[in-house]
Steps between C-alpha positions, in 0.01 A plus 500: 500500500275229485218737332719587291615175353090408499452800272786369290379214443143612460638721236705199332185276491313813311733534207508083491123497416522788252753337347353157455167719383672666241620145426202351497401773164549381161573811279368410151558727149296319207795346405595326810144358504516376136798364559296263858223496284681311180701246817225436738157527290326091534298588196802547269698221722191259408469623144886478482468123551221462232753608279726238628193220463454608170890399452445145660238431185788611251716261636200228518434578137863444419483147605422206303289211581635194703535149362265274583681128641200226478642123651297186563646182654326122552344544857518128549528148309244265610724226371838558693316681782687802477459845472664782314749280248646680301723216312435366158397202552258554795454880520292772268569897529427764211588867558514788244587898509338757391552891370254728399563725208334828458412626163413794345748753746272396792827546726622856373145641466453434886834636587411816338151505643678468817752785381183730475364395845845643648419878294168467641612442861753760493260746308217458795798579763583841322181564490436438844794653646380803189161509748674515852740686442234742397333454806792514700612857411136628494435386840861609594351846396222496655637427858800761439248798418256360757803558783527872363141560563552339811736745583284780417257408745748425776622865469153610483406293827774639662491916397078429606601364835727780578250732406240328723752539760520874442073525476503314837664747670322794374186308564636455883574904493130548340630686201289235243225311474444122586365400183834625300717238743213261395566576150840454511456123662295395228755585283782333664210159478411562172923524382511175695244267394620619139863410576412166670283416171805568300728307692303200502499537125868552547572157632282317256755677221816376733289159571520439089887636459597264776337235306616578129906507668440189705540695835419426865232689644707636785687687178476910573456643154674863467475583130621780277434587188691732233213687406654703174526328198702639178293347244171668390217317369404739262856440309413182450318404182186304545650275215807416632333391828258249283754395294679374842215377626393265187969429524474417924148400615539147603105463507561519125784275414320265742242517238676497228723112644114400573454494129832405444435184708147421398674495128771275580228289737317480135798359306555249801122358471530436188859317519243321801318368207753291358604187660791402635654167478653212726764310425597207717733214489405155647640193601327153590710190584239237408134658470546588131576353207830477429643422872669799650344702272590888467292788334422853407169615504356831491154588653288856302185640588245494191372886492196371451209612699780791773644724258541722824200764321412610834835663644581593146155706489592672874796558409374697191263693745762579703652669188205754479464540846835628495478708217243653695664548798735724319328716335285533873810578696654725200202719532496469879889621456404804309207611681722475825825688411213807361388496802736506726705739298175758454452476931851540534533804299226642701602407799828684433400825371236512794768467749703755275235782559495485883720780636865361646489765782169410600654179645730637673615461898157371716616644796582829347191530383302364786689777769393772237170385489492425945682859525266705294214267720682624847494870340147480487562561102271225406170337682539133635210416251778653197766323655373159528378506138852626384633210747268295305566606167912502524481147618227338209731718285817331642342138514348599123851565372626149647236339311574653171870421546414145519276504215849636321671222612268222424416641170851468421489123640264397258646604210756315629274222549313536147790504351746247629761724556683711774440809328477698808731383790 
């Protein structure tokens, strides 16, 4: 009885771990991962709050000068001995206030400088979430159809080490020849080494997704991946896939608010130019002439030698430098979406011409392959180059499926759109 309760609760602990391990994996689609990615990123989060800076200077720009409160009292009478008297017929105090006015729309160029400071902020945060997201669903691909080839050399490892298994017992019973056992080990090495190399490229791919969704390390990554798509590249017109580029690149608005800004920076240099004015209002109980005397005065800069011809001339460079800058990025635009969409069209109809049933069940194919072996049908030399072959083949086939996939991500990318979901 007592065994029997031990196995029970051997059995009981068991299916707690497996439970907790299953747990422990976080099953991720693209979508799910976009959706971490967009919550959790600290390089959006941080370029998120730019955006809000760029708000505070709106507000700053909105705001109008203070008044300036000026106030001077008689420290101390050397006749009556007596400090700070303030009466009229011992004491002395003067005190004005003061406003500055701005002239020439000083106030509502700024707060439309500041305007264009918000675009630009929120311009370089589409375009930087335009960039990781990018390099979120590449590298998502690249760790999903690095597990498949994974998987192709774990079945591979494991049909080789039952056929070693096999060879050792013949070898025991003398029917073969030591060096075909040895053969077969440096296979099993070789399939390996090449697995642990891809696996430690594996975890560099899960080692960025963790970072681009803000995840723990601890996070087990199980991903899958819809692999057929509807839409077909070559039914979409090279033209409409510029025209949304030049409509949704934020690189190129970003451009296009940096002249924007540089032109409205202009027209505020030159308001710069013009002084403004201060008027005040005074009052001084017995230093002036009359007694308690009270005045306006108003205190204007003479434009004389500053006629602000310095910030005016930068801002006029600016102008051109960001007249350049578009005409650089629109050409950068173009030459990127005909690119992309000439590699992805290639890599599509190269995937297109590989035979469907050639990729068809491994270990189908592989207990073909080890049966015709055992029937003496084919040499070991024949069958470890057709072992070799099926799997480059295999791992080949991965490869080009991922090329698909990112293709199709960067004309996502070069165009600013979700064209391909």
């Amino acid at each position: 009885m007592m065994r029997l309760s031990s196995f029970l609760l051997f059995v009981l602990a068991i299916s707690i771990n497996a439970s907790f391990a299953q747990s422990d994996s976080l099953k991720l689609d693209l979508k799910q991962a976009e959706i971490l990615f967009l919550k959790n990123n600290f390089d959006l989060l941080a370029s998120n709050y730019q955006i809000d800076q760029a708000k505070a200077e709106v507000i700053t720009a909105k705001l109008f000068d203070n008044p300036e409160l000026e106030y001077e009292n008689l420290f101390y009478n050397h006749e009556t001995k007596k400090i700070l008297q303030t009466s009229y017929a011992y004491g002395q105090y003067a005190g004005s206030i003061s406003q500055l006015v701005k002239l020439a729309g000083k106030r509502n160029k700024n707060i439309k400088l500041a305007q264009t400071g918000v675009k630009l902020a929120e311009l370089e945060y589409f375009d930087l979430m335009r960039t990781l997201k990018f390099e979120l669903r590449n590298t998502f691909y690249k760790a999903y159809f690095a597990t498949q080839s994974i998987h192709v050399y774990e079945d591979q490892v494991k049909s080789t080490e039952s056929l070693l298994k096999a060879y050792e017992i013949q070898l025991k019973a003398g029917n073969i020849a030591l060096k075909d056992v040895i053969r077969i080990k440096s296979l099993i090495i070789n399939l390996k080494a090449e697995q642990a190399n891809l696996l430690n490229e594996l975890e560099d791919h899960y080692k960025d997704l963790r970072l681009l969704c803000g995840l723990e390390p601890s996070a087990n990554l199980k991903l899958t991946v819809a692999e057929s798509r509807v839409t077909a590249i070559d039914q979409i017109p090279y033209a409409r896939l510029l025209d949304s580029a030049r409509t949704n690149r934020a690189d190129l608005k970003l451009a296009k608010t940096d002249l924007e800004y540089n032109e409205l920076n202009l027209k505020l240099q030159k308001a710069m130019a013009i002084p403004d004015v201060e008027v005040s209002l005074a009052y001084d109980l017995k230093g002036n002439y009359p007694e308690k005397y009270t005045g306006i005065g108003l205190k204007i800069p003479i434009p004389l030698f500053n006629r602000n011809q310095g910030e005016i001339k930068k801002a006029k460079v600016g102008i051109d430098a960001a007249t350049s800058n578009i005409k650089k990025q629109e050409l950068i635009l173009s030459n990127e979406v005909f690119n992309s969409y000439r590699t992805a069209i290639r890599n599509e109809k190269l995937l297109m011409e590989i035979d469907p049933s050639f990729n068809g069940d491994f270990n189908k194919i592989i207990n073909g392959l080890i049966k015709n072996f055992r029937e003496r049908n084919i040499s070991l030399i024949e069958f470890l180059d057709l072992y070799e072959s099926y799997k480059e083949n295999i791992l080949q086939i991965n490869s080009l499926k991922f090329e698909r996939m990112s293709s199709r991500e960067e004309l996502n990318y070069v165009t600013g759109t979700n064209i391909f979901k």
